[in-house]
Residue frames relative to the residue before (quaternion, step in Angstrom):
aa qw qx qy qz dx dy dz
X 1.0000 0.0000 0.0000 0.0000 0.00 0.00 0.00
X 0.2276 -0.7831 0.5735 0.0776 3.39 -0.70 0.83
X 0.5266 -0.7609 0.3650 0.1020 3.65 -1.54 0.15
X 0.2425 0.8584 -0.4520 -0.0097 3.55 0.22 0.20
X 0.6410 -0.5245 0.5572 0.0592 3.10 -1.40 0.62
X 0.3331 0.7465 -0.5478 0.1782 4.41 0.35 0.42
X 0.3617 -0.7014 0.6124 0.0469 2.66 -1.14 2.13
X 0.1847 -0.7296 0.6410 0.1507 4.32 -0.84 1.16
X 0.0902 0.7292 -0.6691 -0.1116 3.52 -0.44 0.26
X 0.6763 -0.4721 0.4902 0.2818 3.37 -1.44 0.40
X 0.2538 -0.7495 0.5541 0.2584 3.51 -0.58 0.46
X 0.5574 -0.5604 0.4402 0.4260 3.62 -0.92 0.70
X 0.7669 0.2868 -0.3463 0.4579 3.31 -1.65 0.91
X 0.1783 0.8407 -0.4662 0.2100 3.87 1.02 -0.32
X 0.0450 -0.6919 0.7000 0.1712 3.83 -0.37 0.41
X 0.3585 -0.7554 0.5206 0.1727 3.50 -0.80 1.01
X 0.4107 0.6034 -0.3805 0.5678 3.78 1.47 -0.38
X 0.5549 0.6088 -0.2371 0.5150 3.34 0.30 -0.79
X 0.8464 0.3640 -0.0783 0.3807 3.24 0.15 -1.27
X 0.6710 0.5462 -0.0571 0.4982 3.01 1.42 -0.82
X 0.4016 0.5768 -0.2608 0.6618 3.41 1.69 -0.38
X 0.8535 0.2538 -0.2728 0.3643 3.75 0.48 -0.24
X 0.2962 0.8327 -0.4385 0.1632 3.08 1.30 -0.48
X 0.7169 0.5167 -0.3037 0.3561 3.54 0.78 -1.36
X 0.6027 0.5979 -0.1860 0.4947 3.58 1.30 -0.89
X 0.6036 0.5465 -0.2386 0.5293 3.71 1.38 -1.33
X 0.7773 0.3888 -0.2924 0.3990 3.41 0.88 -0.59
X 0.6360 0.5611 -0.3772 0.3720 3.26 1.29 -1.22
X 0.6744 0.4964 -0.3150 0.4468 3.79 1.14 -1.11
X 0.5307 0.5818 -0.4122 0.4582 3.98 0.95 -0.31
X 0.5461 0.6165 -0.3599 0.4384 3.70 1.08 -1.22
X 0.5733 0.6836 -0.2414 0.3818 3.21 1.19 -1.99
X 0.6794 0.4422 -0.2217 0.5420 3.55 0.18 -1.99
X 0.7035 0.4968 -0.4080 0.3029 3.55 0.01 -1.36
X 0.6588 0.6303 -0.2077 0.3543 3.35 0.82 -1.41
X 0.7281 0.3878 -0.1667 0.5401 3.31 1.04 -1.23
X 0.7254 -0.5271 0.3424 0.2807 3.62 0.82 0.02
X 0.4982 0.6890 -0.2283 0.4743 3.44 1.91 -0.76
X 0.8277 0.2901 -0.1108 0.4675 3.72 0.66 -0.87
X 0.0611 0.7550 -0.5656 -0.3260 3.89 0.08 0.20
X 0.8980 0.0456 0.0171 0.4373 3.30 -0.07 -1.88
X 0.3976 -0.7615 0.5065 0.0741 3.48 -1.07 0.77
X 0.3160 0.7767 -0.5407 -0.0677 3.86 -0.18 0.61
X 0.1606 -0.7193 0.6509 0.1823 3.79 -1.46 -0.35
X 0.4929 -0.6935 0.5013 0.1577 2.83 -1.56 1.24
X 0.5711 -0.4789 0.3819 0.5465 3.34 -0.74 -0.51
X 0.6851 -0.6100 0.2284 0.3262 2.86 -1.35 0.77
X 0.2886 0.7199 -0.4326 0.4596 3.74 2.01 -0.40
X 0.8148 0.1494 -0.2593 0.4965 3.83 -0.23 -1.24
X 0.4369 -0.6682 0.5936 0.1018 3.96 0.49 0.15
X 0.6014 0.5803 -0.3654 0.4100 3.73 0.97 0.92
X 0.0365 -0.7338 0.6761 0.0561 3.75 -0.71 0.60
X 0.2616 -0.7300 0.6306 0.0323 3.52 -0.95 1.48
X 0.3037 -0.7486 0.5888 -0.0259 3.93 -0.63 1.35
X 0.1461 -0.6895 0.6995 0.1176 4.06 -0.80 0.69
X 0.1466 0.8364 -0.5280 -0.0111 3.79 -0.12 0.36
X 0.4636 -0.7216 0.5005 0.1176 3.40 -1.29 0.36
X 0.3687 0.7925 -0.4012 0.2742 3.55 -0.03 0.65
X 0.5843 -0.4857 0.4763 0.4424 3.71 -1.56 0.59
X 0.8707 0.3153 0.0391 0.3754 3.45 -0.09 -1.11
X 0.5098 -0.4877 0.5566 0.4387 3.77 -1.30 -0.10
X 0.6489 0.5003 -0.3601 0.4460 3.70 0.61 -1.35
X 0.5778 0.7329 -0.2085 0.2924 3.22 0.70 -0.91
X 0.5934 0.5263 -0.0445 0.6074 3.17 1.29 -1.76
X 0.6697 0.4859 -0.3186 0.4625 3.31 0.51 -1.25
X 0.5963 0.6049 -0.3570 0.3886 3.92 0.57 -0.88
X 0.6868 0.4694 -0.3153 0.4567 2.94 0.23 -1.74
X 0.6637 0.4699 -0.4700 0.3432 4.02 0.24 -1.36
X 0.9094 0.2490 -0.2436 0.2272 3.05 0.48 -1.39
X 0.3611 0.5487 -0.6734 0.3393 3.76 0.98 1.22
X 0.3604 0.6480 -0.5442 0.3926 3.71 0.87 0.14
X 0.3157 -0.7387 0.5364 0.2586 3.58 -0.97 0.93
X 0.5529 0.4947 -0.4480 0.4990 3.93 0.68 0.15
X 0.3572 0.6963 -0.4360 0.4443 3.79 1.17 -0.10
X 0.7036 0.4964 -0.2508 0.4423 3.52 0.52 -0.60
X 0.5876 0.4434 -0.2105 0.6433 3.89 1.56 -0.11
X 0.7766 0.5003 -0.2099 0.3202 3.65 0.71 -1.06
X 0.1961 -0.6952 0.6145 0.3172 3.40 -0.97 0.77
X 0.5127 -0.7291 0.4313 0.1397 3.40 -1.20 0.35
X 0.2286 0.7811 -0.5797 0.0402 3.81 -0.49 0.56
X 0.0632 -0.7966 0.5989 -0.0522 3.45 -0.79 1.43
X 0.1443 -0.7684 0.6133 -0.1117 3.05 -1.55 1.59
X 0.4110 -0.7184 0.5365 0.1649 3.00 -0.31 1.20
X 0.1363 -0.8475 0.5121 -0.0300 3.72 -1.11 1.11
X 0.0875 0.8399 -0.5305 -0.0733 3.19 -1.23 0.99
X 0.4267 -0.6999 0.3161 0.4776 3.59 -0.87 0.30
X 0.7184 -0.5542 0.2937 0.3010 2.95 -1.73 1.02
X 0.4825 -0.6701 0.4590 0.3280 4.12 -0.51 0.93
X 0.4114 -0.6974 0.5848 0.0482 3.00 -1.68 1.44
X 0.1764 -0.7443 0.6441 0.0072 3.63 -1.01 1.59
């Protein structure tokens, strides 16, 4: 299993209402991922940069990319994915 890093940014023009209407669902399905091993950590900027930053778990980039976008806020987010590794021990 490999790591990646997936920057969500808000797409310009975003209705945050919108967004907010899901929240309850965004979480319940993150629990989901979390539970199953798919999701680790979860963070969010302020609401100014309009970004949520995803630790995910997966074979692949495409992979990674799936998993975000069964995420119902997926539908607002652009996507940047970075594979991740830990930082080498001297």
């Amino acid at each position: 299993m490999n790591s990646f890093m997936v920057v969500c940014s808000f797409a310009p023009g975003t209705d945050m209402t919108e967004v907010m209407a899901v929240v309850a669902a965004e979480q319940a399905k993150v629990a989901e991922l979390k539970a199953t091993g798919q999701i680790g950590a979860v963070y969010l900027s302020t609401l100014e940069r309009g970004t949520v930053f995803l630790e995910i778990f997966a074979e692949e980039a495409d992979a990674a990319r799936s998993i975000v976008t069964s995420l119902p806020m997926a539908r607002w987010w652009d996507l940047d994915i970075y594979p991740i590794n830990a930082p080498v021990q001297r």
